[in-house]
C-alpha distance (Angstrom), angle and dihedral (degrees) to the residues before:
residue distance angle dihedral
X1 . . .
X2 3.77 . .
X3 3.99 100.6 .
X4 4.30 93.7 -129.9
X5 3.87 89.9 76.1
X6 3.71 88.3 71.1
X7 4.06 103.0 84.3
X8 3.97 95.1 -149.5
X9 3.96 97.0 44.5
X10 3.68 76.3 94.7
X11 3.70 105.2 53.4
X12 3.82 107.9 100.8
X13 3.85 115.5 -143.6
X14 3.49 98.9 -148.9
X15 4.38 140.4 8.1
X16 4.01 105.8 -91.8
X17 3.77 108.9 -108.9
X18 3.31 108.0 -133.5
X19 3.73 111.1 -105.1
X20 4.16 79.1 49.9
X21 4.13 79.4 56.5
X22 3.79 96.0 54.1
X23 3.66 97.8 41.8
X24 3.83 88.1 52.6
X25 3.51 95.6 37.8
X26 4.31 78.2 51.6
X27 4.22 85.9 52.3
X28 3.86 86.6 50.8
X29 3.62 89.1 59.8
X30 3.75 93.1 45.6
X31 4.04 85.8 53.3
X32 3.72 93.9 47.9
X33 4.10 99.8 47.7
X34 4.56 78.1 45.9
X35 3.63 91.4 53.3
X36 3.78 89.2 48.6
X37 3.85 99.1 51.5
X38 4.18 80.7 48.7
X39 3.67 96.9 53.9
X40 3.32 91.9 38.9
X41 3.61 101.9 49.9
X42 3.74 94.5 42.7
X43 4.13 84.1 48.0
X44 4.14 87.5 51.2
X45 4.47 85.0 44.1
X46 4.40 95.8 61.8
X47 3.97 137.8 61.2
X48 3.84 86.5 -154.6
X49 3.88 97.8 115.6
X50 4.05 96.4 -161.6
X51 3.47 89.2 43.5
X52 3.93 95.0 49.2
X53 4.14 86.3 42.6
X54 3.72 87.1 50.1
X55 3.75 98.4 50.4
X56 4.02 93.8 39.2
X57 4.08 80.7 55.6
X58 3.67 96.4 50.2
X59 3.69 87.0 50.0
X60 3.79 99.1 46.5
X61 4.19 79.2 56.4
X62 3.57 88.9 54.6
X63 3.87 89.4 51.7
X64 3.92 82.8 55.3
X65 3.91 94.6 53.8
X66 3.53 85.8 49.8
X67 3.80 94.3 55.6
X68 3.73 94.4 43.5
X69 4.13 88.4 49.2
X70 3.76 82.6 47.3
X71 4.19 92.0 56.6
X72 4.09 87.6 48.3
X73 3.65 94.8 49.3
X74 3.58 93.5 53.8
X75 3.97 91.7 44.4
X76 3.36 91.6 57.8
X77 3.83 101.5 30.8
X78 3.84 107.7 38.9
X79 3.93 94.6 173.5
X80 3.83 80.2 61.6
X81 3.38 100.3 64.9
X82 3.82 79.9 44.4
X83 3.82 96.7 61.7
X84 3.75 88.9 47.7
X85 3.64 93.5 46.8
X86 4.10 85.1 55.2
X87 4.01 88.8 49.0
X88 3.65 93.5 53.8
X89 3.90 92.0 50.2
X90 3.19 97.1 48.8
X91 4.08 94.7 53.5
X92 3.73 88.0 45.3
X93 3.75 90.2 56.5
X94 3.99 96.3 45.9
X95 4.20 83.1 46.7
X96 3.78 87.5 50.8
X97 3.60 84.4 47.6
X98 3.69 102.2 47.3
X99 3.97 94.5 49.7
């Protein structure tokens, strides 16, 4: 039985502390980029063209939580933004390399 029928699944014990935040602001992301393969994959699996449009749509909003969980991470976990400012270097050097 889907868990949101039960009125106190909701009730939070405690506040978050904030490394608890980031690594489920971090699961978020996970979720998002999962629910964007699913769409996707279902919108790749049917001829129906509204429902394909529909599903690619739903996904491209996914792709926009994603973003937006992106811009909190790196709010509240500069040396985040850092890492992934290393990663992107070091693929533009290899495609600089590679050309």
């Amino acid at each position: 039985m889907p868990e949101f029928l039960n009125p106190f699944s909701g009730v939070v014990p405690r506040k978050m502390t904030k490394a608890e935040l980031i690594r489920a602001i971090r699961l978020n992301i996970a979720a998002e980029h999962e629910a964007v393969h699913l769409y996707m994959a279902h919108a790749d699996a049917v001829d129906d063209a509204l429902a394909r449009k529909v599903l690619t749509d739903i996904a491209d909003e996914e792709r926009e939580h994603i973003g937006e969980f992106m811009e909190l991470l790196r709010r509240l976990a500069p040396e985040e933004a850092e890492l992934l400012e290393a990663g992107r270097k070091e693929v533009e050097e290899m495609a600089r390399g590679a050309e």
